[in-house]
Structures are given as structure tokens and as C-alpha cells.
KELUM-81225 format. One record per residue (C-alpha): x negated, y, z negated; residue in three letters. Coordinates in steps of 0.001 Angstrom, whole numbers, padded with zeros to 6 digits, always signed. Each point is the difference from the previous one (the first is absolute). Example, Ala and Ser with C-alpha at 12.3 -4.5 7.8 and 13.67 -1.06 7.14 Angstrom:
-012300-004500-007800Ala;-001370+003440+000660Ser;
***
This chain:
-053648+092425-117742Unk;+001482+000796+003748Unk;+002592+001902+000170Unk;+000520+000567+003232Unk;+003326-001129+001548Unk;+000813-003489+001103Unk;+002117-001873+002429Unk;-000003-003170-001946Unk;-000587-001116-003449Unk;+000181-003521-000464Unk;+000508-001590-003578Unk;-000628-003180-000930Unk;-002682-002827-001212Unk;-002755-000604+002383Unk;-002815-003405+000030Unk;-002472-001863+001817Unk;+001421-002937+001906Unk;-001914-003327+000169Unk;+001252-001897+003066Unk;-000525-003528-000180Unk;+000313-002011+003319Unk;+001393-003489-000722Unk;-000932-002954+002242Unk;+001659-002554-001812Unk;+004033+001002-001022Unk;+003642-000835+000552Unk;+003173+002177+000169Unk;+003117-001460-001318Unk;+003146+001448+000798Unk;+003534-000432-001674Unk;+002562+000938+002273Unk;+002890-000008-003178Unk;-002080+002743-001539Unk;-001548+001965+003266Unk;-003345-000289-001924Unk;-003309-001451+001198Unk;-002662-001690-002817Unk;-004013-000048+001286Unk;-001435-003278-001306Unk;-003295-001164-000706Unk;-001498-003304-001909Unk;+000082+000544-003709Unk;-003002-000552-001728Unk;-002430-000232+003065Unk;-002753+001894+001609Unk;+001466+001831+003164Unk;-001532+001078+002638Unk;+000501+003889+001599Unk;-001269+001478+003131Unk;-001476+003282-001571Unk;+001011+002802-001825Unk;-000007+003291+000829Unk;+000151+003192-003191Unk;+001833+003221+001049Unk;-000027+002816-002637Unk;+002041+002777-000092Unk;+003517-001514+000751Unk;+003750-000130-001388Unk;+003281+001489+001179Unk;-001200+004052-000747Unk;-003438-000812+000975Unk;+001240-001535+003313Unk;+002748+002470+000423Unk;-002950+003198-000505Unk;-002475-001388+002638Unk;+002602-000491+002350Unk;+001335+003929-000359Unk;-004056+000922-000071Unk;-000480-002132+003139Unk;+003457+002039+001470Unk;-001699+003002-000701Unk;+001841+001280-003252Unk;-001863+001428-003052Unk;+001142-003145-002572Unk;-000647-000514-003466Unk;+000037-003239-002252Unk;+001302+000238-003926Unk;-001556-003161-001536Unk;-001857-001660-002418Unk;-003638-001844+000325Unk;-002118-001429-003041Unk;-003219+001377-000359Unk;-001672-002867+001470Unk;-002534-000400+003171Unk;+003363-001423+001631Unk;+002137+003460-000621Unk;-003428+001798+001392Unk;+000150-001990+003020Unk;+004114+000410+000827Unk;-000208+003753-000813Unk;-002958-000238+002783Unk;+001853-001847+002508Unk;+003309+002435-000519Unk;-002456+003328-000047Unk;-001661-001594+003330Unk;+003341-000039+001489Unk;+000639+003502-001034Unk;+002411-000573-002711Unk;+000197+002469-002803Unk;-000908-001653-002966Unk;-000581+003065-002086Unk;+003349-001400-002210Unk;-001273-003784-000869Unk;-000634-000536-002838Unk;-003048-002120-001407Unk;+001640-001983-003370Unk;-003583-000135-002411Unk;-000475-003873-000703Unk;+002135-000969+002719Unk;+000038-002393+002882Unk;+001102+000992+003316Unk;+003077-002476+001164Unk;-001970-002779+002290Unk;+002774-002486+002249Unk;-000538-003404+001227Unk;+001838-000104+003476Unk;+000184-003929+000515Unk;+000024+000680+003600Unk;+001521-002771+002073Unk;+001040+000117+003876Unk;+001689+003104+000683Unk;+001296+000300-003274Unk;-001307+000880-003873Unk;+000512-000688-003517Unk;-001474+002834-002199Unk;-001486-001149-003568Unk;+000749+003427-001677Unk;-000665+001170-003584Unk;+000360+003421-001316Unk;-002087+001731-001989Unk;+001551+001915-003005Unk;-000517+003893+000953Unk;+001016+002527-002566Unk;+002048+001803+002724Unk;+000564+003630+000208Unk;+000897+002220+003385Unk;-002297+002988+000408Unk;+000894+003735+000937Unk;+000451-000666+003683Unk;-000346+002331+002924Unk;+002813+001140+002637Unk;+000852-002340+001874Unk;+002630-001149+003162Unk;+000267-003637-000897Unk;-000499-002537-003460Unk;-000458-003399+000908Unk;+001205-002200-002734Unk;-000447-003338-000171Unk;-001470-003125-002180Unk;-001179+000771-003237Unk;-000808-002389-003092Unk;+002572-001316-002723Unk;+000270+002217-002973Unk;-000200+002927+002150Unk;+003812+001662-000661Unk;-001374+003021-001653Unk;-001754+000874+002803Unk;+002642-000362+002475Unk;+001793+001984-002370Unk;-002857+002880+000552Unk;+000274-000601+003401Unk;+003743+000702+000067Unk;-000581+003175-001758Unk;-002376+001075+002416Unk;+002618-000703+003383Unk;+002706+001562-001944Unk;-002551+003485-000643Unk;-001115-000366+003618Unk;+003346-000141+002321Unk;-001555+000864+002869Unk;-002442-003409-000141Unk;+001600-002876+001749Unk;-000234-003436-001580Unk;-000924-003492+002267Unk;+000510-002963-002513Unk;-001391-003486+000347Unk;+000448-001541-002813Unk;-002537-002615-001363Unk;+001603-003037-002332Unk;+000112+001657-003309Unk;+001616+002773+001250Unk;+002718-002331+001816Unk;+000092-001494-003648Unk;+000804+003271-001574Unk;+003359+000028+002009Unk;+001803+002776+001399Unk;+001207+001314-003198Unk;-003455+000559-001407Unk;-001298+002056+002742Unk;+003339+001596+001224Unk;-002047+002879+000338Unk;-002087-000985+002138Unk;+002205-001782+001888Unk;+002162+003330+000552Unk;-002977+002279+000803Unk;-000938-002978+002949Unk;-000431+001104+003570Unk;-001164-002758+001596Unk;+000324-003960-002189Unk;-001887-002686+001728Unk;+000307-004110-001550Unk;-000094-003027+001908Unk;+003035-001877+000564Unk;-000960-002658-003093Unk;-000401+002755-001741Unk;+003219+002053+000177Unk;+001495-003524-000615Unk;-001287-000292-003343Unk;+000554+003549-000899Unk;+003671-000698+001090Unk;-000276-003165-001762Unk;+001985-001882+003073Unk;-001266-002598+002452Unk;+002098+002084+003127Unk;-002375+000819+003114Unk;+002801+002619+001450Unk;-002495+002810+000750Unk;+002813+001995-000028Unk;+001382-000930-003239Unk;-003644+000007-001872Unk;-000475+003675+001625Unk;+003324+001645-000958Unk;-000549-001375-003359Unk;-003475+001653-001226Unk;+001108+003276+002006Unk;+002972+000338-002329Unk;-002670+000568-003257Unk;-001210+003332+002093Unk;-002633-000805+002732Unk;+000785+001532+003005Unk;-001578-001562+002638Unk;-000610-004357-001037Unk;-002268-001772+002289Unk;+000057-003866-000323Unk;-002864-002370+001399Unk;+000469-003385+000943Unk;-003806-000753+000958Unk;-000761-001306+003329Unk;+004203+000001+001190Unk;+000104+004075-000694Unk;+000795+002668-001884Unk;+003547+002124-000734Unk;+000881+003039-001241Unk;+002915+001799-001445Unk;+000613+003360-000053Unk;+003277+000539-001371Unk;+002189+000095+003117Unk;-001498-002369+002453Unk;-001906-003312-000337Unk;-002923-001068+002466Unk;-002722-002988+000297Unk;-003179+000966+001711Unk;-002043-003129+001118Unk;-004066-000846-000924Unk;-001942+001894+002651Unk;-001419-003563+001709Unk;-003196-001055-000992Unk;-003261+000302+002658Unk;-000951-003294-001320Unk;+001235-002784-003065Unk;+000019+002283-003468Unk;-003253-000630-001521Unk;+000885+000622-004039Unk;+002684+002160-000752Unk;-000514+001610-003575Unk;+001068+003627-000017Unk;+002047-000254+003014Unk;+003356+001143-002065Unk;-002093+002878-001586Unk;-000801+000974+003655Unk;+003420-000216+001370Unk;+001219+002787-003012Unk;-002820+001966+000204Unk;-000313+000730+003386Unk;+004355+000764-000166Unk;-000630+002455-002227Unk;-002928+001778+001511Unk;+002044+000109+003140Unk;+002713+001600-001534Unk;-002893+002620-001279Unk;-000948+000788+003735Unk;+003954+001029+000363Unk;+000844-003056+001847Unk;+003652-001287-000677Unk;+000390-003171-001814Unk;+001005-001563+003282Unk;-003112+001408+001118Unk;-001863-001134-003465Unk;+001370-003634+000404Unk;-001812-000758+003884Unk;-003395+000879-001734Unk;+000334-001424-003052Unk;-000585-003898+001843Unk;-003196+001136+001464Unk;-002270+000138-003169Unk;+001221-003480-001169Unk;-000643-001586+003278Unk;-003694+001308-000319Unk;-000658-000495-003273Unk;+001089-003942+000521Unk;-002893-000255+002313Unk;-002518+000730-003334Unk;-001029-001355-002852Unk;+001914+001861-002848Unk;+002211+003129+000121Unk;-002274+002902+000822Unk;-002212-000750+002943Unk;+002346-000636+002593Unk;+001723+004027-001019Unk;+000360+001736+003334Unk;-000563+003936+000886Unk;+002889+002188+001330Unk;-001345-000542+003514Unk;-000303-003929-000352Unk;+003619-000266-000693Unk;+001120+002440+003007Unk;-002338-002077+002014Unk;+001737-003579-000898Unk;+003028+002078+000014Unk;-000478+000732+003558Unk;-000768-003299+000595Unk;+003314-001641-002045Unk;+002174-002143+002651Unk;+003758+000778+001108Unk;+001379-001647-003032Unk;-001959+001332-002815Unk;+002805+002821-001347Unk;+002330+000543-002504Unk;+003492-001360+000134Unk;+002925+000932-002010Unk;+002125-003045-001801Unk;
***
């Protein structure tokens, strides 16, 4: 086992993602509800452009490549099945130079395997998760957890987790939240939500958690930092991202795209990712919240959420590069 110490270690379920390019689809919007429906003919044959299989992916996954691709020593906390599918994803991650030395391989498991119905711009993700017998294992020193979406029936490890923050004070917390652990509530994993440096969701998301229908940024943001995050970022996809930090609040716009986004999967998990890791070079989060656009821009320009990841000197380049407007402004 490595024991070594770490900059990140990333917790949470990883799978293979099976994009499927539609050719033939609708998207129905309803205004009254701010939700859009992708339709196809029922009970038909319908045609797709291709599909394309990327192994190795998920919110830690994604969030570990990007720190490994930034340089940092990163480790993922996960679970695979024992199958030629785990082999290949703990391949993929280890190619990448991800620790994987604390996956675990469940004995007459699957590994998780998505459908992303991929249509436009824009996906829908078939997802099913396997039933893990999950248990944390002794983990190294490290400057940063990255928690984020884990299965259902997965309390008593968040629990573990918990107990491991709390024994470990100097190890800062960045939480993304996946939708069980939005279902848990803030109650359930109060915490985790008080040992949370850095809390990432999208804006539909801290709507639901806040179970209102308000778009105030500022309202949303004040709200989740009074259950103990100090710093809450809020994305709003392609119109920007905002962030809270106790005191003041600011908006930060996309960095603009070279070219139209090609498929934007994993875009969110680059935005948090690469916020946190800047915050691990010392960068301030004013700093942290100019470079966390970059990744998402690039990884829009792929197919799936890893490929498009950028090195520290990519993003310093496009950085360089960013036009007069492209800074942080306080609301």
C-alpha cells in the first residue's frame, strides 16, 4: 500500500461512460418549470451517429486526472467490480498517473457502466449503481479530500469519512456533492458540511437542496454557506460561475470558447477541480476562480470529461491569451 503523502485524495464512485451520438432527437422545454425533456419516437428503431466508450470516469476520477495532469501527487478512494471493465478503468486512471493503490476490486462485482445519450452540446446520462460493500481504507497524509458523488445506501461511509476529517484537522475538505448526497440533506451530513472548504453545485442544484425555485445567486449562496462551507462556488453553465466567500459575492464569466462546445460532460467536475488545485498552488480564491473556466472550456471541445484536461502550462498559456473582459467581478 503507498504511503507516501498526497496532495489530493479523491472519494467517490468511478465508471466507464458509453456516449451515444443521437441523429434523430428533440428537446422540449417548459418554461413554467425551467426544465428541458429530450424526446425520441417510442417504440421505433433510431438511428445514432456513433458511439464512443471512455473508461475510467466520474466526479473523483475526473477531479484526480485533472490534479495529476496539474502536477499534484492525487489519489482516488473507490470501488470497481472485478470485471475486465474495472481492469480497464483502473488502467486508464494508473495511465494518467492516478494512485489507485486504495480501489477496491468488489469479488463478483460489476464495475458501474453509463449510457451518455449524447445529443448536441448537451447529455443525458443512463446511470445505474452497482451495490459496493463500502468501507474507507487507512489513508495516507494528505493536503486536500475531494468528496463528491457516491451511491445510495452509502451513509455509513460518509459517516467514516467524517471521522476521518474530524482526526485529520489539518486536511481541507472540497465538496461536490453528487444526488444522493443532496438527498441526504444538510442535517445528515452536517459534518461534512462544517469541515467544507470549498462546496461546488450547479445553480439547479442548490435550488433543490434549498428546495426553492429563486435564481438570486446571492440568496442561494448565503444560504448553503450558513450550514459551514466557507468558500460556495455556484455554476450556471455556459452564463458563469459565482462564488461566495463569506464577506463578498463575485460572478466570474466562461472563459470564451476557441470554437462551438463540442460535448460538455465533465465540464462542472473541471470547473471545481481545477479551483481547488489552484488554491493548492497558494493562489487566492480570486486567483483560484480566473483558472477555474479554463479546464471547462477545453474539456467542451472533447468527447467526455477527461481528454480535453489541460497541464499547468496550458492554462497559463490560454490565460495569457484571455481578452480584456475575462475577470472576476464583485456583485
Amino acid at each position: 500500500m503507498f504511503h507516501k503523502p498526497l496532495d489530493l485524495i479523491a472519494i467517490g464512485d468511478i465508471t466507464t461512460d458509453a456516449f451515444i451520438k443521437l441523429k434523430e432527437a428533440e428537446v422540449h422545454c417548459r418554461i413554467d418549470h425551467n426544465t428541458c425533456e429530450i424526446c425520441m419516437p417510442f417504440a421505433d428503431k433510431i438511428p445514432f451517429e456513433y458511439a464512443k466508450i471512455v473508461k475510467g470516469v466520474g466526479n473523483a476520477a475526473n477531479a484526480a486526472v485533472a490534479w495529476a495532469r496539474l502536477g499534484f501527487r492525487a489519489a482516488l478512494v473507490a470501488n470497481v467490480g472485478d470485471d475486465q471493465n474495472g481492469h480497464e478503468c483502473l488502467h486508464e486512471l494508473e495511465h494518467e498517473r492516478v494512485i489507485t493503490s486504495y480501489v477496491h476490486r468488489n469479488s463478483g462485482k460489476a464495475t458501474n457502466y453509463h449510457y451518455v445519450l449524447w445529443y448536441g452540446a448537451e447529455r443525458t446520462i443512463l446511470v445505474n449503481h452497482v451495490d459496493y460493500e463500502y468501507k474507507l481504507p487507512k489513508l495516507p497524509d494528505t493536503r486536500w479530500v475531494y468528496l463528491t458523488s457516491l451511491a445510495s445506501k452509502t451513509f455509513p461511509y460518509h459517516v467514516a469519512v467524517a471521522d476521518y476529517l474530524e482526526s485529520h484537522p489539518s486536511v481541507r475538505l472540497a465538496f461536490q456533492p453528487g444526488t444522493f448526497q443532496m438527498k441526504l440533506g444538510f442535517d445528515d451530513l452536517k459534518r461534512i458540511y462544517a469541515r467544507t472548504d470549498v462546496f461546488i453545485v450547479n445553480v439547479e442544484e442548490a435550488q433543490r437542496m434549498l428546495n426553492t425555485t429563486t435564481r438570486d445567486l446571492k440568496v442561494l449562496m448565503s444560504k448553503l454557506h450558513t450550514y459551514g462551507p466557507k468558500i460556495v462556488l455556484v455554476t450556471d453553465g455556459p452564463k458563469g460561475a459565482y462564488m461566495f466567500d463569506g464577506d463578498h459575492y463575485y460572478f466570474m464569466p466562461i472563459y470564451p470558447d476557441p470554437k462551438p462546445p463540442f460535448e460538455r460532460t465533465g465540464c462542472g467536475d473541471a470547473f471545481a477541480s481545477t479551483f481547488v488545485a489552484a488554491l493548492a498552488m497558494g493562489k487566492s480564491p480570486l486567483e483560484a476562480l480566473t483558472w477555474a473556466p479554463v479546464n471547462p472550456m477545453s474539456v467542451a471541445q472533447f468527447v467526455g470529461a477527461r481528454e480535453g484536461l489541460l497541464t499547468k502550462e496550458q492554462i497559463e498559456w490560454w490565460l495569457k491569451k484571455a481578452p480584456e473582459d475575462y475577470h472576476v467581478k464583485e456583485i
